[in-house]
N, C-alpha and C positions, 0 to 999 in steps of 0.2 A: 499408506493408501491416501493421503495427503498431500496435493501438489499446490504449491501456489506459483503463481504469475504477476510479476508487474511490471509496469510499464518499462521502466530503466533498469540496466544492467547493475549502476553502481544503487540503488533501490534493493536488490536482491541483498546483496553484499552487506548495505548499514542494516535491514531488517534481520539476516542471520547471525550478523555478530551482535548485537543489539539483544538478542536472545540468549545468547551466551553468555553473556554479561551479567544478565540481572536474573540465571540461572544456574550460577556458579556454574556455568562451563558444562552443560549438561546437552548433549544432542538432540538438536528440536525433532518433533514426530513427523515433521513434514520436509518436504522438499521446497526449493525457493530456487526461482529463475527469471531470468528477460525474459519477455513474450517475444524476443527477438529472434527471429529466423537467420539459418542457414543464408536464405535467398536475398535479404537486405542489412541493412550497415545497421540499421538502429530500430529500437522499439518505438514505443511511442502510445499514448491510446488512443489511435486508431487503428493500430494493430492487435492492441490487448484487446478490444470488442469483434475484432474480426477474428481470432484465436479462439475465442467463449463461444460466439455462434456458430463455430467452424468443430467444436471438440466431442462435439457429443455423440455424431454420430460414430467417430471411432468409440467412444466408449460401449453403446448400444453394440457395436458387434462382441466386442471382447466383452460384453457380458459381465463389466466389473461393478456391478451396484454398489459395492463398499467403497469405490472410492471419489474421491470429496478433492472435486477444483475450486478454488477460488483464486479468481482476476483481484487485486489493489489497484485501482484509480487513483490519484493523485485529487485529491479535492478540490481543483482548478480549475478555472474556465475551460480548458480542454478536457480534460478528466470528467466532469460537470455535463460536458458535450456528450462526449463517447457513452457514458455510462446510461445518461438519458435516453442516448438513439437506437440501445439497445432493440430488438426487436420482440413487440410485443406480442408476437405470436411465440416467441420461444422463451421470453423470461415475464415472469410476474413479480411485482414487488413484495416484500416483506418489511421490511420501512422504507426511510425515505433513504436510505443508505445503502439498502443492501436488496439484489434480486436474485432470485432462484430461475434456473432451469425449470421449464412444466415438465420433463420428464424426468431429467439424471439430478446429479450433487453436484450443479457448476454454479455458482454463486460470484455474483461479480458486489465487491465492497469499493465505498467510497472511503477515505481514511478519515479516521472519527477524530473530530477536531476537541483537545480537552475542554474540560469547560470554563477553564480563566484563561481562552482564547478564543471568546465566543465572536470575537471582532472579525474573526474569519469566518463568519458566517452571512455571509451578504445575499443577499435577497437576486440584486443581480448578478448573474454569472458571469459576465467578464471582469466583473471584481472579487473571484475568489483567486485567490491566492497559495490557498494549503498545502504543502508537498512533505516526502520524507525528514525532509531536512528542519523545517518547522517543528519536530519531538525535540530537538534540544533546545538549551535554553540560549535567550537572543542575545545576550553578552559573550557568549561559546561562540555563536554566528558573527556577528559584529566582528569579534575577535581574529575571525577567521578568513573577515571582509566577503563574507556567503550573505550579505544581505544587503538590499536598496530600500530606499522610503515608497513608498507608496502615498496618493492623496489620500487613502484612508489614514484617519489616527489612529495608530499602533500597529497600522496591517503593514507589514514585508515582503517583499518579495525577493525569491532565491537570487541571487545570481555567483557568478563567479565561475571556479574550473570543480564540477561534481567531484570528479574524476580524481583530484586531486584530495579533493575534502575526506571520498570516503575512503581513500587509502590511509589519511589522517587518522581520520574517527576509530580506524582498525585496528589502530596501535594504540587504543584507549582501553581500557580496564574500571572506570570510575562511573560506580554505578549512580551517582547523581546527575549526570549527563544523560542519561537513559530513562533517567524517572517515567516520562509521560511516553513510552512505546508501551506500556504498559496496556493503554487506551486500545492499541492497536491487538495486543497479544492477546488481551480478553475478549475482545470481540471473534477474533480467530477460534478462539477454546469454547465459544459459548456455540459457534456455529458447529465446529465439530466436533462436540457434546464432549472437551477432553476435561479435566482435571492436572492444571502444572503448577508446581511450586516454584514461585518468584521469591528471590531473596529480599524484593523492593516491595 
């Protein structure tokens, strides 16, 4: 009864195997996908905020009160964007991170940046940077040519082919590379009240 959404396809893909990993291989309780439509080429978040304001009324017919959406935003200037412009007639905050549905269990989360990465945390929004890829460690990225300097000190930014990276990262098993999804998976479990056992 658990759906999640985020913005990129290969997004779905490192956060399910990512689970796997540092749960000995155990099948997560939720569901994981692009907010990408049938009708367009790519996700994005301004599609995942037009997906969250757009889901509830099918929920409300189908009468499923037990079940628990949440949107991942990307902790980015865009991501930053989308999540903010949310519409305040239909979601209210719960931090500064995460907003509920006033009616159903649609929750749209920003991805929660560790805390000996707090240099991603900028006050202006066109200098956030934080994405999927940011959970592994920067010598992993570097390694993999998945990152640029930025004029912030320490801050990166993604680049390179996703696509390629997360077919990489799928063929990985070493649950040291996965440490800080961690950040992500407990906030998932805190919102919908679970209890999982991480090997990490």
């Amino acid at each position: 009864n658990v759906e999640i959404f985020t913005e990129g396809k290969t997004d779905a893909e490192i956060i399910s195997h990512a689970f796997k990993v540092i749960t000995d291989d155990e099948t997560p309780y939720w569901s994981i996908q692009s907010c990408r439509r049938a009708s367009i080429t790519s996700g994005g978040a301004t599609e995942l905020a037009k997906l969250l304001e757009s889901i509830a009324p099918k929920l409300s017919i189908e009468n499923d009160k037990s079940k628990i959406i949440i949107g991942i935003f990307d902790n980015d200037a865009k991501g930053n964007q989308e999540f903010n412009g949310l519409r305040d007639n239909l979601f209210t905050n719960i931090t500064n991170r995460i907003k509920k549905h006033i009616e159903e269990n649609i929750f749209a989360m920003k991805l929660p940046i560790p805390n000996d990465m707090d240099m991603y945390l900028q006050d202006k929004q066109e200098f956030r940077f934080f994405s999927i890829e940011h959970y592994f460690p920067l010598d992993y990225l570097k390694e993999h040519n998945m990152v640029k300097e930025t004029s912030i000190k320490g801050v990166f930014e993604i680049k390179g082919t996703k696509t390629k990276f997360a077919s990489t990262i799928q063929k990985s098993f070493n649950e040291q590379l996965f440490l800080d999804f961690r950040w992500l998976f407990d906030e998932i479990d805190h919102i919908t009240n679970q209890e999982t056992k991480y090997t990490i």
